[in-house]
TORPA-4810 file (N, C-alpha, C, O; in nm, 3 decimals):
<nodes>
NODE_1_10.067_1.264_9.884_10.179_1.353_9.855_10.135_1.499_9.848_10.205_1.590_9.893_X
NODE_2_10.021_1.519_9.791_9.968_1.657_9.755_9.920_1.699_9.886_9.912_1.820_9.908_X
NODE_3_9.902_1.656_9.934_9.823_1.687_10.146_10.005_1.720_10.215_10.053_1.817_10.275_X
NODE_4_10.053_1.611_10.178_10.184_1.649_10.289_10.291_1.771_10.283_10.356_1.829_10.370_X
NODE_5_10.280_1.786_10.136_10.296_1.910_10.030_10.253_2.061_10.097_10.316_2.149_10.155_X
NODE_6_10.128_2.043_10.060_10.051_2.147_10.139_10.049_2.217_10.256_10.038_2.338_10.276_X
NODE_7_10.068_2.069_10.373_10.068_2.088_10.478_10.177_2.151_10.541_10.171_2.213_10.648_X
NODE_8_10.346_2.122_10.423_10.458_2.096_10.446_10.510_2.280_10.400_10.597_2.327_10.474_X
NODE_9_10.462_2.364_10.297_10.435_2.455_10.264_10.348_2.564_10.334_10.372_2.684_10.321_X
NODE_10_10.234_2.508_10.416_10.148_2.556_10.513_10.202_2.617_10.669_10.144_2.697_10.742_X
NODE_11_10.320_2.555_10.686_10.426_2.645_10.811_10.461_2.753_10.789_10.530_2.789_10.694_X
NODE_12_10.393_2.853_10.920_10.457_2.957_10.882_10.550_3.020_10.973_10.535_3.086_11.076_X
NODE_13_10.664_2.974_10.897_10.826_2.977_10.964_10.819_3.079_11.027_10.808_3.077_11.150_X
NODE_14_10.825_3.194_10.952_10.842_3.338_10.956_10.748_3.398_11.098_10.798_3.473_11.182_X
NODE_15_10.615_3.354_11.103_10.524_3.390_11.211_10.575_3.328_11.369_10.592_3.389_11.475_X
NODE_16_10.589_3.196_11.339_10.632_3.139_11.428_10.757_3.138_11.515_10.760_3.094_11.630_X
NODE_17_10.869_3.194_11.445_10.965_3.217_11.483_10.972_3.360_11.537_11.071_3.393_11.603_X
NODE_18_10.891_3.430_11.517_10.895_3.570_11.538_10.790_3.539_11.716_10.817_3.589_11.825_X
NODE_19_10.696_3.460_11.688_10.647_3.454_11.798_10.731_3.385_11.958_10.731_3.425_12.074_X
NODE_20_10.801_3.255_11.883_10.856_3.181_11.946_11.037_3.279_11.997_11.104_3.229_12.087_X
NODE_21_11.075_3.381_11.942_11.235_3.400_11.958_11.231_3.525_11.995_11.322_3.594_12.040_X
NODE_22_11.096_3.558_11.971_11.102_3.754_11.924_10.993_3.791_12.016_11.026_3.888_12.084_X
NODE_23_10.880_3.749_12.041_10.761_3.771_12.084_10.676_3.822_12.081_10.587_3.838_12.164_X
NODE_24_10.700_3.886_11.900_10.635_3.942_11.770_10.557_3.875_11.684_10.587_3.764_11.642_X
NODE_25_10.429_3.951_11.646_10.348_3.876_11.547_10.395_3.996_11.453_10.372_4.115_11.475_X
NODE_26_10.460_3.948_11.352_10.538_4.017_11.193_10.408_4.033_11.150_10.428_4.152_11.130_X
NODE_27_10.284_4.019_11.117_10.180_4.018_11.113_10.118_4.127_11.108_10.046_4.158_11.013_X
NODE_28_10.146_4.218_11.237_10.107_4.340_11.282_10.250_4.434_11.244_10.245_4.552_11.278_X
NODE_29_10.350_4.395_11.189_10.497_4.491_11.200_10.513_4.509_11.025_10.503_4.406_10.958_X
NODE_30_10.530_4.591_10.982_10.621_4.617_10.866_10.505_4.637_10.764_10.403_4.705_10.759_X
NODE_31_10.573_4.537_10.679_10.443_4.504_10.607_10.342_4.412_10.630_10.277_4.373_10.534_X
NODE_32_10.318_4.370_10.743_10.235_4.251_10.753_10.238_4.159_10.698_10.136_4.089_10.690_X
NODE_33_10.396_4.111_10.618_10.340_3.964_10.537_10.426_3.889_10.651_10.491_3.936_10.744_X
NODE_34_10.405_3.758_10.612_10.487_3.652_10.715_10.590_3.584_10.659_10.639_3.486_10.714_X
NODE_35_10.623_3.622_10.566_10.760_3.600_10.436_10.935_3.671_10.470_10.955_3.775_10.532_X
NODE_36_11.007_3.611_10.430_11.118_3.640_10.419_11.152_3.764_10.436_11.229_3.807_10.522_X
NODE_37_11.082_3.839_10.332_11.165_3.978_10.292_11.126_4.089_10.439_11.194_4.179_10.487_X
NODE_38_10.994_4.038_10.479_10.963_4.123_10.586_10.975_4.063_10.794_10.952_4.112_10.905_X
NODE_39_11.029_3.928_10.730_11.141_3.888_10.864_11.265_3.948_10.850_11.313_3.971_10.961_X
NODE_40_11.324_3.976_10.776_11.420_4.051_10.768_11.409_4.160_10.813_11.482_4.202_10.904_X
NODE_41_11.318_4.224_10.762_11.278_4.399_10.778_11.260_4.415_10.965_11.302_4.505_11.037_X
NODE_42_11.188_4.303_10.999_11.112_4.353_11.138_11.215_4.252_11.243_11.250_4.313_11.343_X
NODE_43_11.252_4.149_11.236_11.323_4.022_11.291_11.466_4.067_11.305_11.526_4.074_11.412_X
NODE_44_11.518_4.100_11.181_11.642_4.089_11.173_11.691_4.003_11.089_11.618_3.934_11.018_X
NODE_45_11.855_3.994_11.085_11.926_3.946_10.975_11.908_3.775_10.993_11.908_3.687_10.907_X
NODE_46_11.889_3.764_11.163_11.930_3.619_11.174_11.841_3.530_11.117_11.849_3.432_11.043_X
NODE_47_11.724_3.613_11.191_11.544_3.557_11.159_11.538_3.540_11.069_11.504_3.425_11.041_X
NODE_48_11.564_3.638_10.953_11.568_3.655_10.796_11.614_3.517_10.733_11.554_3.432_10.666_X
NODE_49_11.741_3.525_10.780_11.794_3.367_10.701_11.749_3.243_10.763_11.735_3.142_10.694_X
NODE_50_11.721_3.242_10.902_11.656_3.120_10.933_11.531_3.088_10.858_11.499_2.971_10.835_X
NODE_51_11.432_3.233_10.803_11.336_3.141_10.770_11.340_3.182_10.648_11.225_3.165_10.607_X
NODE_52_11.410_3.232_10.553_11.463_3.220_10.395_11.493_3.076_10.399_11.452_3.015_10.300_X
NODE_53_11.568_2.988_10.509_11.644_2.875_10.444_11.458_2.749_10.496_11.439_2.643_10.436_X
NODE_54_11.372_2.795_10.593_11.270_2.700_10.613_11.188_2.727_10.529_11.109_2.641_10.491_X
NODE_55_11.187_2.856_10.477_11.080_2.863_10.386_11.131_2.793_10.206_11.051_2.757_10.120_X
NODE_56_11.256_2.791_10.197_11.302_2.697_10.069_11.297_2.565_10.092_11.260_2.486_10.006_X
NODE_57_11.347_2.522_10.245_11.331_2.345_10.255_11.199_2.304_10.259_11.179_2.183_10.253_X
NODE_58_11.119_2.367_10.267_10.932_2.376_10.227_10.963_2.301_10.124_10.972_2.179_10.111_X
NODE_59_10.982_2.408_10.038_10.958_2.366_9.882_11.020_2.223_9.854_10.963_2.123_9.811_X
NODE_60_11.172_2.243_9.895_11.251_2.143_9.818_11.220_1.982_9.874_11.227_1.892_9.791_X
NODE_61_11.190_1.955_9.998_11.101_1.840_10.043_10.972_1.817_9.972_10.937_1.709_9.925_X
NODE_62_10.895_1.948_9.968_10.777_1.883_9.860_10.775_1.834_9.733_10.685_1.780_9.668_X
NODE_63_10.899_1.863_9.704_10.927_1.868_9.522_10.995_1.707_9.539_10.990_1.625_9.448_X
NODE_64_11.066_1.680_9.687_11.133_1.520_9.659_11.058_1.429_9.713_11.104_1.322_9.754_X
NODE_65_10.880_1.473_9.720_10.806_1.369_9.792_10.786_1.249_9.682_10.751_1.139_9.725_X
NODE_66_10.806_1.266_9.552_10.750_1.176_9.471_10.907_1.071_9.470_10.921_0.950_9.458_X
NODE_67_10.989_1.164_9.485_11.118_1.040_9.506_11.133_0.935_9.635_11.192_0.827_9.643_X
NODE_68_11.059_1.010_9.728_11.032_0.896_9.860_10.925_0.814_9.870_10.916_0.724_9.953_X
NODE_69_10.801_0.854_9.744_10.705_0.764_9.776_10.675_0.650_9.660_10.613_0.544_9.654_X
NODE_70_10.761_0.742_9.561_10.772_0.630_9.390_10.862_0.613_9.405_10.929_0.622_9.508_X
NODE_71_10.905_0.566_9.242_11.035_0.547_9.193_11.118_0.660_9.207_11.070_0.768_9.174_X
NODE_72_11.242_0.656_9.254_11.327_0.692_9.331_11.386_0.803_9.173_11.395_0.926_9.174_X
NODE_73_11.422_0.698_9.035_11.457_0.768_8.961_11.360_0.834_8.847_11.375_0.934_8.776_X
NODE_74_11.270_0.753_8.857_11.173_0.769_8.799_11.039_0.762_8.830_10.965_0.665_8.817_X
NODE_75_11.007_0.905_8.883_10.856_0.962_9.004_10.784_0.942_8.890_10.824_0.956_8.774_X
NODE_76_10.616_0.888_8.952_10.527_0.897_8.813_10.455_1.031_8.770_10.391_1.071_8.673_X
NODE_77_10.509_1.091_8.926_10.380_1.181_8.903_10.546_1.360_8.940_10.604_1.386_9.045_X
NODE_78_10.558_1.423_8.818_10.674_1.504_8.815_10.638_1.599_8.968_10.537_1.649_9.019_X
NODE_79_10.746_1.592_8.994_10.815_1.681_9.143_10.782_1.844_9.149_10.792_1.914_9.250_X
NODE_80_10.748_1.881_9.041_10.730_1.991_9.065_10.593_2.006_9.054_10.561_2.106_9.119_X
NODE_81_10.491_1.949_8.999_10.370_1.962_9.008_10.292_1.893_9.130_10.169_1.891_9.141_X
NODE_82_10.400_1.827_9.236_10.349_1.793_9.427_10.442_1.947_9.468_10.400_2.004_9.569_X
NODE_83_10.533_1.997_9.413_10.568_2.128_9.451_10.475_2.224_9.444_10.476_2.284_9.551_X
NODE_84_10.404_2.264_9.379_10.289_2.347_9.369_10.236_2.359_9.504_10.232_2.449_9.587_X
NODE_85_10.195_2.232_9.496_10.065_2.221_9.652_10.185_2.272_9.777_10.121_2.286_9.882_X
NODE_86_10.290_2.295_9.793_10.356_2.352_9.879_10.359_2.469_9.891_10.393_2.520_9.998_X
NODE_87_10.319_2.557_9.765_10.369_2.667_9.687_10.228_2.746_9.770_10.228_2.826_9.864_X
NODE_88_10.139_2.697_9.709_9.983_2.693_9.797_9.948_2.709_9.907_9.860_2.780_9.954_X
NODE_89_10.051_2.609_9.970_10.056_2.613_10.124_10.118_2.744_10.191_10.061_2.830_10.258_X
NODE_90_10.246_2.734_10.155_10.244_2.892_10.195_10.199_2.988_10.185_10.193_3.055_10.289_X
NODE_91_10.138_3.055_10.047_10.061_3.172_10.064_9.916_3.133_10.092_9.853_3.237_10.069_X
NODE_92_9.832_3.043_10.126_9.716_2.980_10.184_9.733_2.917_10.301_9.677_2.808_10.304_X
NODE_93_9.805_2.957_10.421_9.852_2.878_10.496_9.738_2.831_10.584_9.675_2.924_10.634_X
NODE_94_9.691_2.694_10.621_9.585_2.623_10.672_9.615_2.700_10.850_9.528_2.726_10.934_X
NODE_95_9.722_2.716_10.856_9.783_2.762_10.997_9.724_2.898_11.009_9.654_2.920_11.108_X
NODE_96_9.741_2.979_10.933_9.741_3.113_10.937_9.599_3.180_10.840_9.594_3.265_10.750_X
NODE_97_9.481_3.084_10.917_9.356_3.145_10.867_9.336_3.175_10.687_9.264_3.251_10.622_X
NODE_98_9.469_3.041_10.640_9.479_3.070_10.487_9.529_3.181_10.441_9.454_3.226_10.354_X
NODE_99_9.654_3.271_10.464_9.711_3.374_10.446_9.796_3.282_10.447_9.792_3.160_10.461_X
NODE_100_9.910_3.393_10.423_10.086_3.326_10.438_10.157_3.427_10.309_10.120_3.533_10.260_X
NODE_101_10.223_3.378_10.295_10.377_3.485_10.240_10.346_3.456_10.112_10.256_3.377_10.081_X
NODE_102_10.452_3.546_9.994_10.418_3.557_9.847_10.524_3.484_9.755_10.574_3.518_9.648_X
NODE_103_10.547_3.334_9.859_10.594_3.220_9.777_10.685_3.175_9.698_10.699_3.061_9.654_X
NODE_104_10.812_3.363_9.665_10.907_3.330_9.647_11.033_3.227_9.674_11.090_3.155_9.593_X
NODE_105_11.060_3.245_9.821_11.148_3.111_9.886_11.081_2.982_9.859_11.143_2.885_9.816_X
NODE_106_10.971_2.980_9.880_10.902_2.853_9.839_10.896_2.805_9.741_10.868_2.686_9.732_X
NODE_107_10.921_2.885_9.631_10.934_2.825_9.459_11.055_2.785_9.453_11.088_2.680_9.398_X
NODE_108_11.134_2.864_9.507_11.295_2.835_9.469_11.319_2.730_9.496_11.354_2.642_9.417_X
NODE_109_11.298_2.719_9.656_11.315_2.583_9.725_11.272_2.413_9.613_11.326_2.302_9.603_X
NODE_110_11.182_2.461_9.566_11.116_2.360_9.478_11.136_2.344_9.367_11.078_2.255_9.305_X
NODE_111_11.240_2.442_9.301_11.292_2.407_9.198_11.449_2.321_9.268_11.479_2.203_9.252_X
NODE_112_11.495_2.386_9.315_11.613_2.355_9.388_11.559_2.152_9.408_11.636_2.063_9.370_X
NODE_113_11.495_2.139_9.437_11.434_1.958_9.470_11.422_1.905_9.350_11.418_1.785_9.324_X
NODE_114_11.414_2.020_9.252_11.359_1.968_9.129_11.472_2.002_9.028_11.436_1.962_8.917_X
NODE_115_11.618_2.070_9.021_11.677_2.096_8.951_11.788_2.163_9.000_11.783_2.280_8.961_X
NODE_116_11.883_2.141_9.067_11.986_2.206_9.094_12.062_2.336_9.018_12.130_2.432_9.056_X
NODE_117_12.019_2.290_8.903_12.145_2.383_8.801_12.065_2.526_8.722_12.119_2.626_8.675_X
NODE_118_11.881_2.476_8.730_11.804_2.595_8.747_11.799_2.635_8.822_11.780_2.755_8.804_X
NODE_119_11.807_2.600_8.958_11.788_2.695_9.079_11.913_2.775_9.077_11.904_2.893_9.113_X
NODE_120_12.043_2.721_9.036_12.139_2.835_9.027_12.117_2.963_8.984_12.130_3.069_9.045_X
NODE_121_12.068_2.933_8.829_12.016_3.006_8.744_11.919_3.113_8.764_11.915_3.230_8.727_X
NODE_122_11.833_3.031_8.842_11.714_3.139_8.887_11.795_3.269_8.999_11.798_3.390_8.978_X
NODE_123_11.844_3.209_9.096_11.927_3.267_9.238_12.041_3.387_9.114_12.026_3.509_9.115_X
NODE_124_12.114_3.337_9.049_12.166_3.458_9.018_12.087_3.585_8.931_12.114_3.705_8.923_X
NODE_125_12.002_3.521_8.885_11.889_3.635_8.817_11.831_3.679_8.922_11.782_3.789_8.897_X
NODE_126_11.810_3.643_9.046_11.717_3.712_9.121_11.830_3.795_9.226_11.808_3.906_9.273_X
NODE_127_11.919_3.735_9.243_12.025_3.800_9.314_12.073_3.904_9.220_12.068_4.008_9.286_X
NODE_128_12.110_3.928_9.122_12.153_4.012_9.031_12.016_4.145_9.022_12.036_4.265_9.044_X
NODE_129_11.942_4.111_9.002_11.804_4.230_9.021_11.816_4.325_9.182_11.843_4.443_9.206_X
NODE_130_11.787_4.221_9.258_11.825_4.284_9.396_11.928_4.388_9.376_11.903_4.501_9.337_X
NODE_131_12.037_4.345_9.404_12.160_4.399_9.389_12.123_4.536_9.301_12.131_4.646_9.356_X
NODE_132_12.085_4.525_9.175_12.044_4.686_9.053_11.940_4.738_9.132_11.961_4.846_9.187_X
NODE_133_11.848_4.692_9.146_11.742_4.743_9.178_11.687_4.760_9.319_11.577_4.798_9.358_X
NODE_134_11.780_4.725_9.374_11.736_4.743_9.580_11.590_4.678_9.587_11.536_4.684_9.698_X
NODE_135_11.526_4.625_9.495_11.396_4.585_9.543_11.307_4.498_9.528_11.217_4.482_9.446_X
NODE_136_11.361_4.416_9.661_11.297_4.230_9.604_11.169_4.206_9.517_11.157_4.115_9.435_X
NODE_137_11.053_4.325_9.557_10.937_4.304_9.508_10.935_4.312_9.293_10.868_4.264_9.201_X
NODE_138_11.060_4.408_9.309_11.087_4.390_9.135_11.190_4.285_9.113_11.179_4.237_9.000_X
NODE_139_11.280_4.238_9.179_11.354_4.107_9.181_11.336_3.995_9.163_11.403_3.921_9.091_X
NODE_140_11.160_3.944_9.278_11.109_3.877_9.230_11.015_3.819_9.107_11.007_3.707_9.056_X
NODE_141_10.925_3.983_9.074_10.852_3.983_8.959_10.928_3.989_8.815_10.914_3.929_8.708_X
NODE_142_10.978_4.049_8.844_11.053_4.055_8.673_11.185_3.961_8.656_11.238_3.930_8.549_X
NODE_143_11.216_3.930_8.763_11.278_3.787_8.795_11.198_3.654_8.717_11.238_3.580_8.627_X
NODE_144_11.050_3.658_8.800_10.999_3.550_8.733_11.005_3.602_8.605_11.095_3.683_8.626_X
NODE_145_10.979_3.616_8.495_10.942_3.663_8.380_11.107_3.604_8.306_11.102_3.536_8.204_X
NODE_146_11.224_3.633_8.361_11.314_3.607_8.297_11.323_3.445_8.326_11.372_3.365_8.247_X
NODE_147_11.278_3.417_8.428_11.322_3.306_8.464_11.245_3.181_8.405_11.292_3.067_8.402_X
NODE_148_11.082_3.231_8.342_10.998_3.128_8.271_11.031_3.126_8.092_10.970_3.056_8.012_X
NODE_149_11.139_3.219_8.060_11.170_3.233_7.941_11.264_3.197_7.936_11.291_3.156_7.823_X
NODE_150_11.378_3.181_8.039_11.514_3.083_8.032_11.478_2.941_8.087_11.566_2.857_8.107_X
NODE_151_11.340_2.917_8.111_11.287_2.762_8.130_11.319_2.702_7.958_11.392_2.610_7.923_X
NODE_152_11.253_2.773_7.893_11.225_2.750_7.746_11.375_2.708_7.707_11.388_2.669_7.591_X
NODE_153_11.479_2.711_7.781_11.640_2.643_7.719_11.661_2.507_7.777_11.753_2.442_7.728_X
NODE_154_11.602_2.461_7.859_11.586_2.320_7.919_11.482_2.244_7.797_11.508_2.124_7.786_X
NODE_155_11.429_2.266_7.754_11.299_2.168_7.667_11.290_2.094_7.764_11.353_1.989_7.772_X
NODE_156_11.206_2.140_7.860_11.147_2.076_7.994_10.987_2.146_7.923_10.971_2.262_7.885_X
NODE_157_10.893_2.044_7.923_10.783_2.127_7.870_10.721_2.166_8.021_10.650_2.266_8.034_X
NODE_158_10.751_2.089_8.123_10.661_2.056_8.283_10.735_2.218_8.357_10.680_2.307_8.421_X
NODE_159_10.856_2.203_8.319_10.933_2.320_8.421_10.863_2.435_8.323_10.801_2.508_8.401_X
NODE_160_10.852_2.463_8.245_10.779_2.609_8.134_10.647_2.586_8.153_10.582_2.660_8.079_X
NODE_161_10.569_2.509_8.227_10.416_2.534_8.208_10.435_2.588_8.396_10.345_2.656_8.446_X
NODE_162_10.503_2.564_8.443_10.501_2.538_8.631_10.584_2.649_8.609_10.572_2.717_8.710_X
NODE_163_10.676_2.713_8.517_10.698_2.846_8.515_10.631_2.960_8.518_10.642_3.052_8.599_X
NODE_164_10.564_2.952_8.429_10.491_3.051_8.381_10.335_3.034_8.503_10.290_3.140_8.545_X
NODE_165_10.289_2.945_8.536_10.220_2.930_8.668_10.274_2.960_8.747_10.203_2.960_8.848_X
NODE_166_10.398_2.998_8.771_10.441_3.062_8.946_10.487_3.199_8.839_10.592_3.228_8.895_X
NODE_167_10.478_3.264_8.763_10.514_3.358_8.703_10.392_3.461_8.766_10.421_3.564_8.828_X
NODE_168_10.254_3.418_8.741_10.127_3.458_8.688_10.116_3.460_8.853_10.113_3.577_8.890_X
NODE_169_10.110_3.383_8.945_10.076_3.372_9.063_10.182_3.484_9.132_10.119_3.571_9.191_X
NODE_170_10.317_3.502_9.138_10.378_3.559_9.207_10.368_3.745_9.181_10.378_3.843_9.254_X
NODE_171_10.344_3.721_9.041_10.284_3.922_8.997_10.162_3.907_9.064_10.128_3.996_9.142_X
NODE_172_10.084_3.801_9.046_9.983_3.851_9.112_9.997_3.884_9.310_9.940_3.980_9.362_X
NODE_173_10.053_3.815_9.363_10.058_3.863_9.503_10.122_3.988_9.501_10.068_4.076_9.567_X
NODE_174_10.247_4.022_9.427_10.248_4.159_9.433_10.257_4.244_9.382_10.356_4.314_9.368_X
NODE_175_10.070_4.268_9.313_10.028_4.378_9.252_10.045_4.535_9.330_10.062_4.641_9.269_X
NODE_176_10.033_4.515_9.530_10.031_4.627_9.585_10.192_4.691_9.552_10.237_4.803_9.527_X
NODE_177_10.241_4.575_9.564_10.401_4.638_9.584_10.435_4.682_9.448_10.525_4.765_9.454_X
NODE_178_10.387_4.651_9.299_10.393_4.693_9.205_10.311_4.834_9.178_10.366_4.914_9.103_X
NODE_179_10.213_4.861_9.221_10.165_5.002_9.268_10.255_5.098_9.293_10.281_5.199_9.227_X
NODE_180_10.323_5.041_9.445_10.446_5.172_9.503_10.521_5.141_9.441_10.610_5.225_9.454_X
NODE_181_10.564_5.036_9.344_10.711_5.072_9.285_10.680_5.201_9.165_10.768_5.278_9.127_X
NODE_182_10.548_5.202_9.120_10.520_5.268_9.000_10.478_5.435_9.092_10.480_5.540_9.027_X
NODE_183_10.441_5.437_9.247_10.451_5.533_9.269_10.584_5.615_9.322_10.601_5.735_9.345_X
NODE_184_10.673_5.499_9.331_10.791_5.530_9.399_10.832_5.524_9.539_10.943_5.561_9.578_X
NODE_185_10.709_5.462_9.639_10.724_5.476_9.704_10.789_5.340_9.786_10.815_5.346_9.906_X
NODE_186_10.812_5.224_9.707_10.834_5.115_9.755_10.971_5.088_9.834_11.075_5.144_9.799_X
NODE_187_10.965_5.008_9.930_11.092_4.998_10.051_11.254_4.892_9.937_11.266_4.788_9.872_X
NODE_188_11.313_4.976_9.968_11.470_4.934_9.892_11.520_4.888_10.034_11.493_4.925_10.148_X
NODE_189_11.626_4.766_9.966_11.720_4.688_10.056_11.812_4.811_10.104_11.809_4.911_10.032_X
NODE_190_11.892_4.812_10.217_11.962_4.902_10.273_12.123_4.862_10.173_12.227_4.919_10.205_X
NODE_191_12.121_4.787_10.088_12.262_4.739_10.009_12.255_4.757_9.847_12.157_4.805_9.791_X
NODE_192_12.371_4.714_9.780_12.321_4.711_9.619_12.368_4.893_9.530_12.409_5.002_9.568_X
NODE_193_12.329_4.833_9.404_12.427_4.941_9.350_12.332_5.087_9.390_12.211_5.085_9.412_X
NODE_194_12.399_5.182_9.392_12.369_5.303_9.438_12.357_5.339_9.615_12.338_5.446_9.673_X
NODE_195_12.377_5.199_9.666_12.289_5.210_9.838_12.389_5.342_9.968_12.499_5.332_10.023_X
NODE_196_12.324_5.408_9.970_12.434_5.520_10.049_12.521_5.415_10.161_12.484_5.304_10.199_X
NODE_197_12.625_5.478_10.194_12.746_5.358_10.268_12.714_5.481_10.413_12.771_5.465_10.521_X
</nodes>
C-alpha cells in the first residue's frame, strides 16, 4: 500500500500534461514548480484544473488504499497515514529526479479519502484566505496552521498528529515564497478582495 501510495503521488500531472498538451516543461516557466498554482500561471485555466483535480485524486486513492486492501469498514492500518506516502510522492517525485510540487492538492485530496466533511472545512479556509489575501503561498501556509487546530474539534488524535505533519512539511516547502511575501514581492492571484477589475 505504502509503494502504490508513493508511486500513485509520484505523477507528475502538472509536468506531463504541460509536456503532452502544451509542449512545455513548467519546469523551466514561472516558477519552476510542477504544482497547481504554477500550471495555472504558465498552462492556463484549463491545465490548472485538470491537474488541481489529478493532483487531489493522488491523494484521495492513496488515502482509500487501505479500504481496497483491508477491511472495507474497518482499515487496520488508518488511511491517512498510506496518505502520507502519496504526499511524499509528489513533492519527491521518483519520476521527476525526486522533485515535484509543494503537496497542497495532494493533502487535500487525502483528506477528502479520509474525511469528507474536513475536507470541506479545510477548502473553505483555504478558499477564504485566497480570496483576502490573493496569495496561495499564504493560503496554503497559514491555512495549514488553522486547519491543524480545527483538527483538535474532531478528537481524531491520527488526523492532529498527520495535521500538524503536513503543517510542518508544507511551511517548510514554502519558506522561499514566505521570504517574498515578507519582502513583498510575492505573485497575487489576478481575483479576490481588492483585485483591480
Amino acid at each position: 500500500m505504502f509503494i502504490c501510495a508513493y508511486l500513485l503521488g509520484s505523477i507528475p500531472s502538472g509536468l506531463w500534461i504541460g509536456r503532452a498538451f502544451y509542449h512545455k516543461d513548467i519546469r523551466q516557466l514561472g516558477s519552476g514548480n510542477i504544482g497547481t498554482t504554477n500550471t495555472f500561471r504558465v498552462l492556463g485555466r484549463k491545465a490548472g484544473i485538470v491537474v488541481l483535480f489529478m493532483d487531489m485524486f493522488k491523494g484521495t486513492l492513496a488515502a482509500c488504499l487501505p479500504y481496497f486492501f483491508q477491511s472495507f469498514q474497518h482499515p487496520l492500518i488508518n488511511p491517512l497515514i498510506v496518505g502520507l506516502a502519496a504526499v511524499a510522492g509528489h513533492s519527491f517525485s521518483i519520476f521527476d529526479g525526486f522533485h515535484g510540487g509543494k503537496a497542497v492538492a495532494t493533502s487535500a485530496g487525502m483528506v477528502l479519502g479520509y474525511s469528507p466533511i474536513f475536507f470541506l472545512i479545510c477548502w473553505l479556509v483555504f478558499g477564504s484566505l485566497v480570496y483576502f489575501t490573493r496569495m496561495v503561498s499564504v493560503a496554503s501556509t497559514l491555512g495549514m496552521v488553522i486547519v491543524f487546530l480545527l483538527s483538535f474539534l474532531f478528537h481524531d488524535a491520527v488526523l492532529s498528529i498527520v495535521a500538524f505533519i503536513l503543517m510542518v512539511f508544507i511551511i517548510y516547502l514554502h519558506r522561499d515564497n514566505l521570504k517574498r511575501v515578507k519582502a513583498g514581492t510575492e505573485s497575487k492571484v489576478p481575483f479576490g478582495w481588492h483585485a483591480k477589475k
